[in-house]
BALOFI-317636 format. One line per field, with one value per atom (N, C-alpha, C, O): atom name; x negated, y negated, z. Coordinates in steps of 0.1 Angstrom, whole numbers, plus 2048, in hexadecimal, padded with zeros to 3 digits. Layout:
a	c(CA, ...)
px	c(X, ...)
py	c(Y, ...)
pz	c(Z, ...)
# end
This chain:
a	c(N, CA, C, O, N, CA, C, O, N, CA, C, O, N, CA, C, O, N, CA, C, O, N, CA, C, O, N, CA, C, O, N, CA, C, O, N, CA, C, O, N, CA, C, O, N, CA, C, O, N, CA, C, O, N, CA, C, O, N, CA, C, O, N, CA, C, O, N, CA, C, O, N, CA, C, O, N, CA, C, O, N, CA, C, O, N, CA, C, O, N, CA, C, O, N, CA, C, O, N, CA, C, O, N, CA, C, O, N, CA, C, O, N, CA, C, O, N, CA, C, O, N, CA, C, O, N, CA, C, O, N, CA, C, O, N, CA, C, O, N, CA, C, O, N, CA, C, O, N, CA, C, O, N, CA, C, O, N, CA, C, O, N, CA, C, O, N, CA, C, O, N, CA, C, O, N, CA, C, O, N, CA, C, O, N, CA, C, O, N, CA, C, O, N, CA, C, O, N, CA, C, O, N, CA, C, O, N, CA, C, O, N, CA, C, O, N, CA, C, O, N, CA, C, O, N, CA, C, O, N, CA, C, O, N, CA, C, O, N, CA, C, O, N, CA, C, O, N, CA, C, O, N, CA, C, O, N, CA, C, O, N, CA, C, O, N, CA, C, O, N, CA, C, O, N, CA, C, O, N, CA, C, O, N, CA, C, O, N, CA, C, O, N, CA, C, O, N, CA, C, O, N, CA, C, O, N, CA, C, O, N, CA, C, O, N, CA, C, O, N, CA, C, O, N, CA, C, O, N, CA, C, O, N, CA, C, O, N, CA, C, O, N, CA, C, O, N, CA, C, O, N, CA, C, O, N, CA, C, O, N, CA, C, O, N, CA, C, O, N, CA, C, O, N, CA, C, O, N, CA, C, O)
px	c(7E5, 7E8, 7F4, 7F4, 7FE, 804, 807, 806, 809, 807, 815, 818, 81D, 829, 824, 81A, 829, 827, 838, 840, 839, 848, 844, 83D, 853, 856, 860, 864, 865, 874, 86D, 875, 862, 862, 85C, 85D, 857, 852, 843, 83E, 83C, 82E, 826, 81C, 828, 81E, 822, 819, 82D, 82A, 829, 823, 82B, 822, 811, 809, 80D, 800, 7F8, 7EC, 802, 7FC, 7FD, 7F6, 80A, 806, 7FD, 7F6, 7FA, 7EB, 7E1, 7DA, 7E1, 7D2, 7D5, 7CB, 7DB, 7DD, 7D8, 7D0, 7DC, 7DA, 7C8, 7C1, 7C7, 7B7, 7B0, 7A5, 7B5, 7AB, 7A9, 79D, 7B5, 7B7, 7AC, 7A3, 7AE, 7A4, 797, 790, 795, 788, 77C, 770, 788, 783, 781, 777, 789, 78B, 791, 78E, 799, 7A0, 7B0, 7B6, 7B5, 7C2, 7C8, 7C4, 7D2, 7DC, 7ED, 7EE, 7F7, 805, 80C, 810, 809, 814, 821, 827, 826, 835, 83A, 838, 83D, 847, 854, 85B, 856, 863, 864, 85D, 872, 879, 885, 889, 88B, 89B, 896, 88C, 8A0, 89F, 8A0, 896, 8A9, 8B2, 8A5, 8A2, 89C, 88E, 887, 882, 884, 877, 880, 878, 887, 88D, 88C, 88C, 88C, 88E, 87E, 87C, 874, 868, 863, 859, 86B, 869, 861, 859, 863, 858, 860, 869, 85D, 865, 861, 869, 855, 84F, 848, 83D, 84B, 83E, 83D, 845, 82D, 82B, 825, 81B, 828, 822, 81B, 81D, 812, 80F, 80C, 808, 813, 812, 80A, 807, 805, 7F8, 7FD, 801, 7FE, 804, 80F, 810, 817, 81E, 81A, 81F, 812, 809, 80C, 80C, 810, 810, 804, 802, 7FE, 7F2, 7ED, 7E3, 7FC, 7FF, 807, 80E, 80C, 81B, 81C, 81A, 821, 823, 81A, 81B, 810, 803, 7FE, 801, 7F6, 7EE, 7E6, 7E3, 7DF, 7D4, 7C6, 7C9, 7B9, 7B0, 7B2, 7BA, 7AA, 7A9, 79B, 798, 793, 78A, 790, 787, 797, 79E, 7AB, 7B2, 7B1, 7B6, 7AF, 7B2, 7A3, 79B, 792, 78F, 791, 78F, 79B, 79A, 7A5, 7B3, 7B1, 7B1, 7AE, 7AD, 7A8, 7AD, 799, 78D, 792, 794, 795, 798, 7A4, 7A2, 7AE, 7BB, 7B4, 7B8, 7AC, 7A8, 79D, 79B, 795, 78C, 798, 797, 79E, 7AA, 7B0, 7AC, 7B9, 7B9, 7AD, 7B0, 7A4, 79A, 799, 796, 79B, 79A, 7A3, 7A0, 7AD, 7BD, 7BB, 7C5)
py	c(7C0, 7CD, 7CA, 7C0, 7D4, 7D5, 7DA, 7E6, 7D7, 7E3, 7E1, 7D7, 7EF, 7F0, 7F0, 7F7, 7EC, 7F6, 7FA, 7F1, 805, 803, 80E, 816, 802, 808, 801, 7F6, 805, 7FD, 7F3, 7E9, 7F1, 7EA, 7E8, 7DE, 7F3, 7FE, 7F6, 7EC, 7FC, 7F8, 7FB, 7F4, 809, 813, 80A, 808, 807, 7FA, 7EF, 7E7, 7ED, 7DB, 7DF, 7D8, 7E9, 7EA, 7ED, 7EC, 7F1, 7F7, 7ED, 7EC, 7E3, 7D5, 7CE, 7C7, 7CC, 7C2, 7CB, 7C6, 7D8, 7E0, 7DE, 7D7, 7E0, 7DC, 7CC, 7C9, 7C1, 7B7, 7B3, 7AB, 7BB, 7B5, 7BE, 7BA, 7C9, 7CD, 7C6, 7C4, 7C1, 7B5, 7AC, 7AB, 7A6, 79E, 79F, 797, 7AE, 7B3, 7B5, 7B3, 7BA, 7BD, 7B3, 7B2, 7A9, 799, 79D, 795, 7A8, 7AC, 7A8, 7AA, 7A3, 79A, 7A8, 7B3, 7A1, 7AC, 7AA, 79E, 7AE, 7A5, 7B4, 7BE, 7AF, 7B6, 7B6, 7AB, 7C0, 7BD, 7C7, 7D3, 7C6, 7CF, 7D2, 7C9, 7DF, 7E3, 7EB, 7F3, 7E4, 7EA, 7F3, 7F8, 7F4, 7F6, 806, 80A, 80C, 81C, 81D, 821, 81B, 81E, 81F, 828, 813, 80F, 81A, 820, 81D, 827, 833, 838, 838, 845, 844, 84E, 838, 836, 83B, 843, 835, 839, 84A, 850, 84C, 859, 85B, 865, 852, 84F, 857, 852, 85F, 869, 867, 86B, 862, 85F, 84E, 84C, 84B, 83B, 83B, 83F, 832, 829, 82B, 832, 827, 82C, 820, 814, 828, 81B, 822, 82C, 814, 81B, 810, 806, 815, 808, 80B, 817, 803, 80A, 814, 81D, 80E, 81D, 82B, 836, 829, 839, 839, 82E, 844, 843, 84D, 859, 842, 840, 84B, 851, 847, 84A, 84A, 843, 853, 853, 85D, 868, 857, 85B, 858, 860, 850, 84D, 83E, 838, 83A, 82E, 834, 83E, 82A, 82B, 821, 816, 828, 81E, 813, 814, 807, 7FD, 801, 7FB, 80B, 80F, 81B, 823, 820, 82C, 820, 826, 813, 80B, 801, 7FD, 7FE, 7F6, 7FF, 7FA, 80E, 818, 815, 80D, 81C, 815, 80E, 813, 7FE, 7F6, 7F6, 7F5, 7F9, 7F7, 7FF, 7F9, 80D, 819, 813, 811, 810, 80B, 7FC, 7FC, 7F3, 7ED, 7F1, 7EA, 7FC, 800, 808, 806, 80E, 815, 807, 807, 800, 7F4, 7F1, 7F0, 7F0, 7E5, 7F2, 7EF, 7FB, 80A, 807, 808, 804, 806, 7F9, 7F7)
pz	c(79F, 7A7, 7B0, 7B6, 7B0, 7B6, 7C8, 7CA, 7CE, 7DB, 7E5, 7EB, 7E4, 7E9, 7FD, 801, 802, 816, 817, 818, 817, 81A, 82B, 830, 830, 83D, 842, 83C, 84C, 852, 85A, 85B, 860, 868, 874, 87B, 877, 882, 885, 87E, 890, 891, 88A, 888, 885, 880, 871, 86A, 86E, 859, 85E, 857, 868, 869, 868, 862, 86E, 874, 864, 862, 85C, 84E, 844, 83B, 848, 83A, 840, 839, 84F, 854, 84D, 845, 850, 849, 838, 834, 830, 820, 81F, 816, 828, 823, 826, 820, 82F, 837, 82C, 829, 825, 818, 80C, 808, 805, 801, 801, 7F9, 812, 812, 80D, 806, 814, 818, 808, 807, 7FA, 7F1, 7E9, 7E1, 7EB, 7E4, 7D4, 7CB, 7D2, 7C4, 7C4, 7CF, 7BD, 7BC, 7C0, 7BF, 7C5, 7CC, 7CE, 7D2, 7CD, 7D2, 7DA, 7D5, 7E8, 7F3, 7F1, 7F0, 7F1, 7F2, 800, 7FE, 808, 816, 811, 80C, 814, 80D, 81C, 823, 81D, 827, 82B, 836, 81E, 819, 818, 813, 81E, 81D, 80E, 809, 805, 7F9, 7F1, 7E9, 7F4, 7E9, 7EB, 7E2, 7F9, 7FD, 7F9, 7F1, 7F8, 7F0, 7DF, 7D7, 7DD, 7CE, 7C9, 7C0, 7D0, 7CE, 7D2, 7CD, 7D9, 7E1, 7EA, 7EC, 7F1, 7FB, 80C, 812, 80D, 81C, 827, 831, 82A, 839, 83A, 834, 83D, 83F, 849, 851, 84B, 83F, 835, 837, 829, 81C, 813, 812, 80E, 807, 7F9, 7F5, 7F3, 7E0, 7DA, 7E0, 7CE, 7CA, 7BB, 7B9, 7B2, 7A5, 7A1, 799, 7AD, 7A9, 7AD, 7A9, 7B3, 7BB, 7C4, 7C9, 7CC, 7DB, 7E1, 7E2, 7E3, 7ED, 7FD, 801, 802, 814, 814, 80D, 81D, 824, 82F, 82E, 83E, 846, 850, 859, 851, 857, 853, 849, 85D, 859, 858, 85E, 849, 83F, 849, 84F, 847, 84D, 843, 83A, 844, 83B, 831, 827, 837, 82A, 827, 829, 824, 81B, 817, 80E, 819, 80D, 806, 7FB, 80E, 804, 7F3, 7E8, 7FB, 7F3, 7E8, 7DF, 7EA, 7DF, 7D6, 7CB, 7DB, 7D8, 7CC, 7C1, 7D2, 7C8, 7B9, 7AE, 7BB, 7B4, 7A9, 79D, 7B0, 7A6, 79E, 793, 7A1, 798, 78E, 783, 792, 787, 77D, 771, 780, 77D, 76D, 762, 773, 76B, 761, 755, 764, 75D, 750, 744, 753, 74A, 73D, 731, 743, 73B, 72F, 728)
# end
């Protein structure tokens, strides 16, 4: 599983890749964080407000922090999602 956080850097995307990784934890389902910080990227995805969070290529959130049970929800979801495919 994939999982993008993009944001520049702000409190409100730090506060959203601690909440993404503590779900991580929290679900125990393999996962690889990536932080994207680069305006050029978060346009390329079409991402207009962060923090955002994409899970597979879905975007998830944007413009708000996500609780960590509505991304552990995610989580769970994008790997049943997988296990389908």
């Amino acid at each position: 599983m994939e999982i993008k956080v993009f944001g520049p850097g702000c409190s409100r995307c730090t506060e959203t890749e601690n909440i993404v990784r503590a779900a991580i934890q929290e679900t125990g389902l393999p996962a690889r964080v990536e932080k994207i910080t680069d305006l050029k990227a978060m346009m390329a995805h079409g991402i207009l407000s962060t923090p955002a969070v994409v899970i597979d290529q879905r975007i998830l959130c944007a413009g708000r922090v996500p609780s960590r049970t509505e991304v552990c929800g995610w989580i769970t979801e994008s790997a049943r999602q997988a296990e389908k495919k």
